[in-house]
N, C-alpha and C positions, 0 to 999 in steps of 0.2 A: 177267441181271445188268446188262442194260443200256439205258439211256431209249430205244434203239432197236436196237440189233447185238448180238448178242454177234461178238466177232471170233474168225474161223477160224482156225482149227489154221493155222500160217506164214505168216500175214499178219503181223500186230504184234503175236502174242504176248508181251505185256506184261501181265499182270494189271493192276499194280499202274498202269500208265498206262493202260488204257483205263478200269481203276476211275475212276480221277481226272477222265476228261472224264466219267464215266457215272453218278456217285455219288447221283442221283435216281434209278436204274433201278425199284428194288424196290417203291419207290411205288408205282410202274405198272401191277407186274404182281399188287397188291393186288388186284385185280376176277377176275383169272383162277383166286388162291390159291384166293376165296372162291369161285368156278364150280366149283373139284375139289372142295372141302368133304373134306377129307382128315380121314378117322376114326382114331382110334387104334388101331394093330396095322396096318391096311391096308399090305400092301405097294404102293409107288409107285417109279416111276422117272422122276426127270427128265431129260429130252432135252436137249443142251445146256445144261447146269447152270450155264456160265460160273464166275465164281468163288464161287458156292455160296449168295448170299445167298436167293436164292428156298428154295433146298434147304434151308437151315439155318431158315427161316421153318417150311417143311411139315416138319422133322422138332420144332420146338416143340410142334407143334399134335398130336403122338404119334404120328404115322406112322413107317413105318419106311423110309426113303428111302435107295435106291442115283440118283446123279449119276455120269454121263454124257458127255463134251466129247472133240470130235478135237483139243483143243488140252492139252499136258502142261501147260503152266503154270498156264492156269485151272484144271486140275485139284489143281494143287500147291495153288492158292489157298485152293481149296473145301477141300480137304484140311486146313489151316492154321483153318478156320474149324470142325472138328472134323466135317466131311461125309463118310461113306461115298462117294469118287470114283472112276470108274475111268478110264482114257481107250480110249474106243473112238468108233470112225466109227459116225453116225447112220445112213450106209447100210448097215455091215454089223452090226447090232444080233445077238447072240446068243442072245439069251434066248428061252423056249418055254414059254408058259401059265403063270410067272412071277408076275403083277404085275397088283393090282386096278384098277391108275391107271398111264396116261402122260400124264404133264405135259411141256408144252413151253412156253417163256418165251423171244419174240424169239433163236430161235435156226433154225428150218427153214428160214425163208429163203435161211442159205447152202448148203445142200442140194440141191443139183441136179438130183438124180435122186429129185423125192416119190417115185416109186412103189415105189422098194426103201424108201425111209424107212418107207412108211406099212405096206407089207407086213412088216418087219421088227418095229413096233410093233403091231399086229393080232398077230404070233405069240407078242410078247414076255405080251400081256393072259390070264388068265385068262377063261374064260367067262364071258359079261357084264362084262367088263371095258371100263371107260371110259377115252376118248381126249381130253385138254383142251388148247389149245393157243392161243396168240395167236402171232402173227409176222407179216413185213410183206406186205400185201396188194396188188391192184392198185392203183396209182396212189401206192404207196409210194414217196417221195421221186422224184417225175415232174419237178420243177423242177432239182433234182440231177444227177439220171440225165441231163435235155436238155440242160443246160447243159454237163455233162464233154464230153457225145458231141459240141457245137458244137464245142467249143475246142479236143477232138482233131481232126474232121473240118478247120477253119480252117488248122490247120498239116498237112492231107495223110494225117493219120493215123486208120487204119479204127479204129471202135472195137469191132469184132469180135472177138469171146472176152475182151474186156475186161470187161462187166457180168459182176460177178458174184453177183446175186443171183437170185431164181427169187422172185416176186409173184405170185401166182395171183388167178384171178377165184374171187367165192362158185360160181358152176357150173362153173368147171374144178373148182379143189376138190372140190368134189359129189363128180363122175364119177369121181374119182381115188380119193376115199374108199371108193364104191359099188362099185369094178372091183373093188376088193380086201376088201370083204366087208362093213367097215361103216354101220351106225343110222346117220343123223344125228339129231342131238337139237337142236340150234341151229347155224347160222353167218352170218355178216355180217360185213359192213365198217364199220371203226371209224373215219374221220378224226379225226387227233388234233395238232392242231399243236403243238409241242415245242419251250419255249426252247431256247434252246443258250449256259448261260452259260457257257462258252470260245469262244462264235463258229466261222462256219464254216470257216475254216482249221482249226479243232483239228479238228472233222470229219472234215473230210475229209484230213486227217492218219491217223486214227485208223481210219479205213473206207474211203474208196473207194482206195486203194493200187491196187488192179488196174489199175485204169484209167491208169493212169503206170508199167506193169510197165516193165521194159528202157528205159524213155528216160533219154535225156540228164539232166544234173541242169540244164542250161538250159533245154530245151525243158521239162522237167517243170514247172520254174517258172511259163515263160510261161505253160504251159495252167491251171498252177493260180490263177494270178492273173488270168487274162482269167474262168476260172470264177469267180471270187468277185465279179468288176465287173459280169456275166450276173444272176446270183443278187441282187445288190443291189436292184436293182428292184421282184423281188419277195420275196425274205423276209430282208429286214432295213427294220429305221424309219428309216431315217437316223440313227442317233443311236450303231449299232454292235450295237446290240440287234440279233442273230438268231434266227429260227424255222425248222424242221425242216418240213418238208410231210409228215408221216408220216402212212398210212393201214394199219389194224393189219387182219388178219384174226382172227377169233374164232370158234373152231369146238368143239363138245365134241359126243360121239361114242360108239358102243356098237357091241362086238361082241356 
């Protein structure tokens, strides 16, 4: 649901605001709809559905779509947008030989543990069931990421268990897919650089929350204003216009 995040179950939990900075996401993930080629009848499950816009696109196209999110509200959302939702965790998936498609849309990334993810969706597939998935890759927002980690490190503070995303390289990926059972059929890395018309404060507003958990609302400040004078340099024109450094992974996959 989103130009680049969907946001986690107790981060900012806001549908209706992270819609608001994200409201180009579904453009996006137009290239991945068309990689799952969803036929009608086909059972599919999306993976982090966020607020349902992807889901609601593949159930136009006749599929029969169950959405997915450890966040209640995006679920409400999808819900609201007339999506079969449920809320459950990506790592503890349920389902058993289920589902001809698992679609995932910028949401694995906050998943920390792929390997119960991936095994969880390998059970959820019927035989011969395909895996499609975009989310963010290695070197996914690396200008972002250094920049937080300076401006904590400058004021003393580790930025240890603060990252919270999980970026894989194409041959970590692989091995991870392969330990657990699956084809690959294609994967790469996408560099994709991404306005951001709200600017990098709404950003990082909106996503990197972890990274300022428990601090001060001064110190939180400082850091996040020395990050945005970092960041200047290089993804913004001078002019206030910012850009995202997103680098997407793109994998689609067969048991």
């Amino acid at each position: 649901m989103s130009n680049a995040f969907h946001t986690p179950s107790g981060q900012a939990g806001n549908a209706s605001r992270s819609a608001e900075h994200t409201a180009f996401s579904p453009k996006l993930g137009n290239d991945v709809v068309k990689l799952l080629s969803p036929q009608p009848e086909q059972r599919i499950l999306d993976l982090g559905c966020g607020d349902g816009a992807l889901t609601a696109r593949i159930m136009q196209l006749g599929a029969d779509v169950l959405g997915v999110d450890a966040s209640p509200d995006m679920v409400e959302a999808a819900q609201q947008r007339g999506v079969t939702a449920r809320v459950i965790d990506g790592h503890q998936l349920p389902f058993d030989h289920e589902f001809d498609a698992v679609f995932s849309n910028d949401a694995l990334h906050w998943m920390l543990d792929p390997q119960a993810v991936l095994s969880g969706v390998k059970r959820a597939l019927k035989p011969g069931g395909r895996f499609v998935a975009e989310f963010g890759g290695h070197g996914n927002v690396a200008a972002i990421c250094t920049a937080l980690i300076a401006s904590l490190q400058f004021r003393g503070i580790s930025s240890k268990g603060r990252h919270p995303w999980y970026f894989p390289t194409t041959q970590e990926y692989t091995n991870l897919l392969q330990t657990v059972g699956f084809h690959i059929d294609s994967i790469e890395l996408i560099p994709r650089p991404t306005p951001l018309p709200n600017g990098m404060g709404n950003w990082l507003d909106t996503y990197a929350s972890p990274f300022f958990h428990g601090l001060e609302d001064d110190l939180k400040e400082a850091i996040f204003d020395n990050t945005i004078n970092l960041l200047a340099h290089s993804l913004s024109d001078g002019h206030g216009n910012w850009t995202a450094d997103y680098v997407r992974l793109r994998v689609v996959a067969h048991v």
